[in-house]
C-alpha positions, 0 to 999 in steps of 0.5 A, spaced: 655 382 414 662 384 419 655 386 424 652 379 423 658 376 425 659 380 431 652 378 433 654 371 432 660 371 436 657 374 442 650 369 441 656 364 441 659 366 447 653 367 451 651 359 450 658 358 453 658 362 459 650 360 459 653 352 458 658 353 463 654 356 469 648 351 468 654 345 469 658 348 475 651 349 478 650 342 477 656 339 479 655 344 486 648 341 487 650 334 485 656 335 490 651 337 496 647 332 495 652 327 495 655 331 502 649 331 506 647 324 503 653 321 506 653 325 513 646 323 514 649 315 517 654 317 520 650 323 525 645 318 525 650 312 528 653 317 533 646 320 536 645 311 537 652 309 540 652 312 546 659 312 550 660 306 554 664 308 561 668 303 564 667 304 572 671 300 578 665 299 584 666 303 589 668 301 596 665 303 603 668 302 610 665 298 616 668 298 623 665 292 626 666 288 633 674 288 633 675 290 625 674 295 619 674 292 612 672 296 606 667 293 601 663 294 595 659 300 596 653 297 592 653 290 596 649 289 602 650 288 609 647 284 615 649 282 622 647 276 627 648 271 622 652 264 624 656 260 619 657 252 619 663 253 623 657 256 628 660 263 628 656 269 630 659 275 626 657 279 619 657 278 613 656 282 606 651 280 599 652 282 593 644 282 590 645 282 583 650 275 583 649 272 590 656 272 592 657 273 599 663 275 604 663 273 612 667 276 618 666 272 624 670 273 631 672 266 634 672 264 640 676 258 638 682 256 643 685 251 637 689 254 632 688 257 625 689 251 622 684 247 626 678 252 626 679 253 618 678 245 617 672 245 622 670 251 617 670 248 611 669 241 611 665 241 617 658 239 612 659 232 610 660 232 602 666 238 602 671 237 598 677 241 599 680 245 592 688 244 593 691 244 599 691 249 604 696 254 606 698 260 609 697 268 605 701 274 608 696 280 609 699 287 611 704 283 615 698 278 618 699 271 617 692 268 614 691 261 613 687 259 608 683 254 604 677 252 599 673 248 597 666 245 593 660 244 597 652 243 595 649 249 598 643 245 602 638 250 601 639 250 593 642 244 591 647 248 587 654 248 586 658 253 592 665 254 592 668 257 599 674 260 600 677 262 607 681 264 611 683 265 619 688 268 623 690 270 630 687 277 633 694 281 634 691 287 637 685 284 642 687 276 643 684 275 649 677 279 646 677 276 641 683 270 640 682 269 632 677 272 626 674 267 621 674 270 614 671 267 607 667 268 601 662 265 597 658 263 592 656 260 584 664 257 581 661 259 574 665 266 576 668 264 583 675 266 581 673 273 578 669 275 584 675 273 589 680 276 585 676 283 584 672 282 590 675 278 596 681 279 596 680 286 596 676 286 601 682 281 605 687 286 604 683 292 607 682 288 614 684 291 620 683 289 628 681 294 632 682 294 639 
C-alpha cells in the first residue's frame, strides 16, 4: 500500500513536470513565432525605403571675354548668341527646366540705366515687375530690372531679370557687362534665388 502511494506520487509529479515542460515549450514557440512575424514588415519596409540624400548642385567656373562666373555644373553653355538688346555674349541652359542665363559685353556709350531699359523693354508687349534699382555686388553697382514678356518662339509667359554695370577693370574694352536670366515665372523666383543670383555674386572682370 505505502509503495502504491509512493508510486502515485512520482506518476503524479512526473505529469506535472511533463505538463509544465510541454507549456513552456508552447509559450517559447508562440513567442518566436510572434517575433519573426512582427520583424518580417519592418525588414521588408526598410529593404524598399531606400535613403533620400538631399544634395546642392555643384558649380563650375568659366572664364570668358573679360569675365569668370560660376554656374550650375549640370547646365549647359553655349556661346555666339545675341539677345534682344542685339548683344553677342554667352549664355548657360538649365535642360531639364529651360531656364536660362546670359552674359553679354556691351559696347553701349549711354548708361546702366538706359542699356537695362533697352533690354527689357525693347520687344513691344513687356511689362516691367516693380521699378527698377540698383543692387551692390562684391562691391559693384549692378542695375537691375524685370519684366513679363510673351516668348515669341513659344507664346508662353517669360519673365526676365537683368542687370548691367559698368566694367571697372577694362572700361575701354569692354565699357558695360549685360546680365540676365530667364524663363518660365511658375518657379521664377526659386530658380533667381537658387541659381541667378548665386551665378551674379561669382561674377568677376577680367582684364
Amino acid at each position: 500500500m505505502k509503495k502504491t502511494k509512493v508510486q502515485s506520487t512520482l506518476y503524479a509529479l512526473a505529469f506535472y513536470l511533463l505538463a509544465g515542460w510541454l507549456m513552456a515549450c508552447g509559450i517559447s514557440t508562440h513567442a518566436q513565432e510572434s517575433s519573426w512575424q512582427s520583424s518580417t514588415p519592418r525588414v521588408r519596409a526598410l529593404s524598399t525605403t531606400p535613403p533620400v540624400v538631399h544634395d546642392g548642385p555643384a558649380f563650375l567656373t568659366h572664364s570668358g571675354d573679360g569675365y569668370t562666373i560660376n554656374y550650375p555644373a549640370n547646365w549647359i553653355f553655349s556661346t555666339n548668341t545675341t539677345n534682344a538688346g542685339n548683344y553677342q555674349g554667352d549664355y548657360f541652359t538649365d535642360p531639364l527646366r529651360g531656364y536660362s542665363f546670359h552674359v553679354y559685353p556691351s559696347q553701349d556709350q549711354t548708361s546702366p540705366s538706359q542699356i537695362l531699359d533697352h533690354l527689357l523693354t525693347s520687344i513691344p508687349g513687356s511689362q516691367l515687375i516693380g521699378k527698377p534699382d540698383t543692387i551692390t555686388v562684391n562691391g559693384i553697382v549692378w542695375q537691375q530690372g524685370k519684366v513679363l514678356r510673351t516668348d515669341i518662339v513659344t507664346g508662353q509667359p517669360l519673365e526676365i531679370i537683368g542687370w548691367v554695370a559698368k566694367n571697372p577693370v577694362a572700361a575701354q574694352r569692354i565699357p558695360y557687362f549685360v546680365l540676365h536670366g530667364d524663363g518660365s515665372p511658375t518657379a521664377f523666383d526659386t530658380v533667381n534665388n537658387t541659381d541667378f543670383l548665386v551665378m551674379l555674386q561669382s561674377f568677376h572682370f577680367t582684364p
